[in-house]
Residue, then its C-alpha position, 0 to 999 in steps of 0.5 A: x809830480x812824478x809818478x810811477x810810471x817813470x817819464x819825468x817830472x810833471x810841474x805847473x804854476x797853480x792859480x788856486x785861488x777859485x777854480x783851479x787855473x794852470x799859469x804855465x806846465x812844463x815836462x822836465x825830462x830826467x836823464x836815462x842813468x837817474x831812471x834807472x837807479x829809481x827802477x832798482x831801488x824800486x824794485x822788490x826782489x833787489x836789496x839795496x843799500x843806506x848809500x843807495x838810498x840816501x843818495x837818490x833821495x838827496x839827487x831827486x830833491x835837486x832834480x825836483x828844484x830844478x825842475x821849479x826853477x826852470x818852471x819859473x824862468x819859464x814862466x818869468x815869475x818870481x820864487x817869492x810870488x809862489x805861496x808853496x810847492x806840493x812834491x809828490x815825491x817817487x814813489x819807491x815802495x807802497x806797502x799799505x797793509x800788513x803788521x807796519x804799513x807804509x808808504x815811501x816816497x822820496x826826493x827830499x822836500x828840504x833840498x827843494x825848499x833850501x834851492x827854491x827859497x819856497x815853503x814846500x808841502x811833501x810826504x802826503x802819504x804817510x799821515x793818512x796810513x798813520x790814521x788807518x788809511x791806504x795813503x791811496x788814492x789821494x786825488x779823489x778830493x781834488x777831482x771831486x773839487x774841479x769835475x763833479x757835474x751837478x746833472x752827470x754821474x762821472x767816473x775820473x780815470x787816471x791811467x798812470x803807471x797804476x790805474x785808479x778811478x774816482x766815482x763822483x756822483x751828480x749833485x754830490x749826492x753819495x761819498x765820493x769812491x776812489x781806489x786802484x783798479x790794478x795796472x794802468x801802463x806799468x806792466x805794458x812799458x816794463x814789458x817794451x823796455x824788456x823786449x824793445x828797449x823802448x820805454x813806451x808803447x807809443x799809441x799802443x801801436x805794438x800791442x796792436x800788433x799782437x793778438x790778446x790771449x785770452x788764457x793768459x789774460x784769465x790767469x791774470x785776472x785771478x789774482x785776488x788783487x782785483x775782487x777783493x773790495x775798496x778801499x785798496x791800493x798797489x804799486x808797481x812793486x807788487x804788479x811787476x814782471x816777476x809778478x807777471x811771469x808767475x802769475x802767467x806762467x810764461x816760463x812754461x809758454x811760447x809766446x810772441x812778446x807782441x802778445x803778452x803786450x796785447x794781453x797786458x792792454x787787455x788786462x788794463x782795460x778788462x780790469x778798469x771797466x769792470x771795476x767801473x761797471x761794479x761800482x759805478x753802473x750809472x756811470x754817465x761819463x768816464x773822463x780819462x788823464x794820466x799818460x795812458x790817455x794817450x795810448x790810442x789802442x788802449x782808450x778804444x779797447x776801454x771805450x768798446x767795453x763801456x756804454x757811456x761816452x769816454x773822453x781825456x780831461x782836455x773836455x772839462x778844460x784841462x790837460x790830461x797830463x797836468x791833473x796829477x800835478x794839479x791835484x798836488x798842488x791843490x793838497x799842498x795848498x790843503x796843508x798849508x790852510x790846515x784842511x785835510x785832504x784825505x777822503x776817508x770813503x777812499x782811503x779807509x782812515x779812521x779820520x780826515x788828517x792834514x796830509x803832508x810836512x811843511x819845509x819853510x822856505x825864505x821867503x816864508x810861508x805865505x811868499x814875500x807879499 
């Protein structure tokens, strides 16, 4: 998994045979010059070109078998001992509405699969915008498969670069709901890098620092983005700088950039716990994962604005940082048992759809055994 929030790749080894059980994980960190080719090919107000493309789709397929490759030395298992690998892909532009929606994700599952020797399950989006959906959020399923509670209405936060929540009501009783509530960490670490050159605010220690603004904060959260109802989804090409300078006005403000950092952890939390509070009000626990879990400022303003315990995924017995790539495992394994994976209460499609194209690897679909 790589996400939008662009701190590397994410890989684990699955035991999806019952309850999912992670082998081994590792972080594979990618190199400074790579980050910033996937920034400006992501990047809206950028053209770029077919060479550009193709080239740094082709180097994340290599940098995604790497990464499987030193996940299993790692691990001291076997290539032909591995079923099949689910590839997220980099997300490098999600536009799911308007006259030809789409979703583009790259990092091409055929070098991966040609590298790894194993079959790989890539470009899980698509198939669901073909059948009406958002292509997003897609982990809903997988949360609802490993943390429903039979006796607790609990709401799933994943804090990545865009935020997004699952509302999982005790027993199953209701349709699972899942969308993006808007920015998670992508306007905080783009505004650092900006100001700091930092591509992080570690523990929220600099939005701390600052003072919340509230006008600004108002101004934000009038974008429509946020009111308008479910089933939604957005990307960092739509919540981007250009987008906050617009929105916020700050080429007619003076303003501490400590500040803005403030009030865009503000805007997270604001909006995230609204969101909850519209659509989950009996909310009996909120379980956080994602790299934002780790922002210690951000959890505390999230925890001060709901009435229920908030705690990371690490309470049900799994790391927050691993949930991504989990779930993607387990869609990968969704595919390759001809199940959909889709939630059509999350998504809109018209139908629950396999997601995803299978690449074979050598060893086949199945491994060696």
């Amino acid at each position: 998994m790589s996400g939008t929030s662009l701190d590397g790749i994410d890989a684990g080894i699955l035991d999806l045979s019952t309850h999912p059980r992670t082998i081994h994980f590792i972080y594979h960190p990618v190199d400074e010059e790579t980050l910033t080719r996937i920034k400006d090919l992501s990047a809206p107000e950028n053209c770029i070109t077919l060479s550009d493309y193709g080239s740094l789709d082709a180097h994340l397929g290599l940098l995604f078998s790497e990464a499987a490759m030193v996940l299993l030395d790692a691990a001291g298992i076997s290539a032909g001992d591995i079923r099949g690998i689910g590839s997220h892909g980099q997300t490098i532009h999600h536009a799911p509405t308007g006259p030809s929606p789409f979703s583009l994700q790259i990092g091409d599952p055929n070098i991966i699969a040609e590298n790894t020797g194993i079959t790989t399950v890539a470009d899980f989006r698509r198939r669901d915008i073909a059948a009406g959906g958002q292509g997003a959020p897609l982990v809903p399923a997988f949360h609802q498969a490993v943390f429903s509670h039979a006796r607790e209405n609990r709401v799933i936060l994943n804090l990545g670069g865009i935020a997004n929540i699952t509302i999982l009501a005790k027993d199953n009783a209701d349709p699972v709901i899942g969308f993006d509530t808007g920015p998670g960490n992508t306007l905080l670490d783009q505004w650092i890098y900006r100001q700091c050159n930092k591509s992080y605010d570690s523990q929220g220690a600099w939005a701390k620092s600052g003072k919340v603004l509230p006008e600004i904060v108002t101004r934000l959260k009038q974008d429509p983005y946020f009111s308008s109802p479910p089933p939604k989804s957005t990307g960092r090409e739509y919540f981007s700088l250009a987008w906050l300078e617009r929105q916020a006005g700050l080429q007619n403000r003076l303003c501490r950039p400590e500040d803005i950092q403030a009030s865009l952890c503000s805007l997270t939390a604001e909006t995230v716990c609204e969101a909850i509070t519209r659509h989950a009000p009996d909310t009996d626990r909120v379980l956080v994962c994602g790299g934002g879990s780790h922002n210690t400022y951000l959890l505390q303003l999230i925890g001060e604005r709901l009435s229920c315990p908030v705690a990371t995924t690490e309470a049900c017995g799994i790391h927050p940082d691993q949930v991504e790539a989990m779930a993607f495992a387990w869609l990968a394994k969704q595919t390759l048992n001809g199940a959909a994976g889709n939630v059509i209460a999350v998504t809109g499609a018209r139908a629950p759809v396999i997601l995803g194209g299978i690449y074979p690897g050598k060893y086949g679909l199945y491994g060696k055994r």
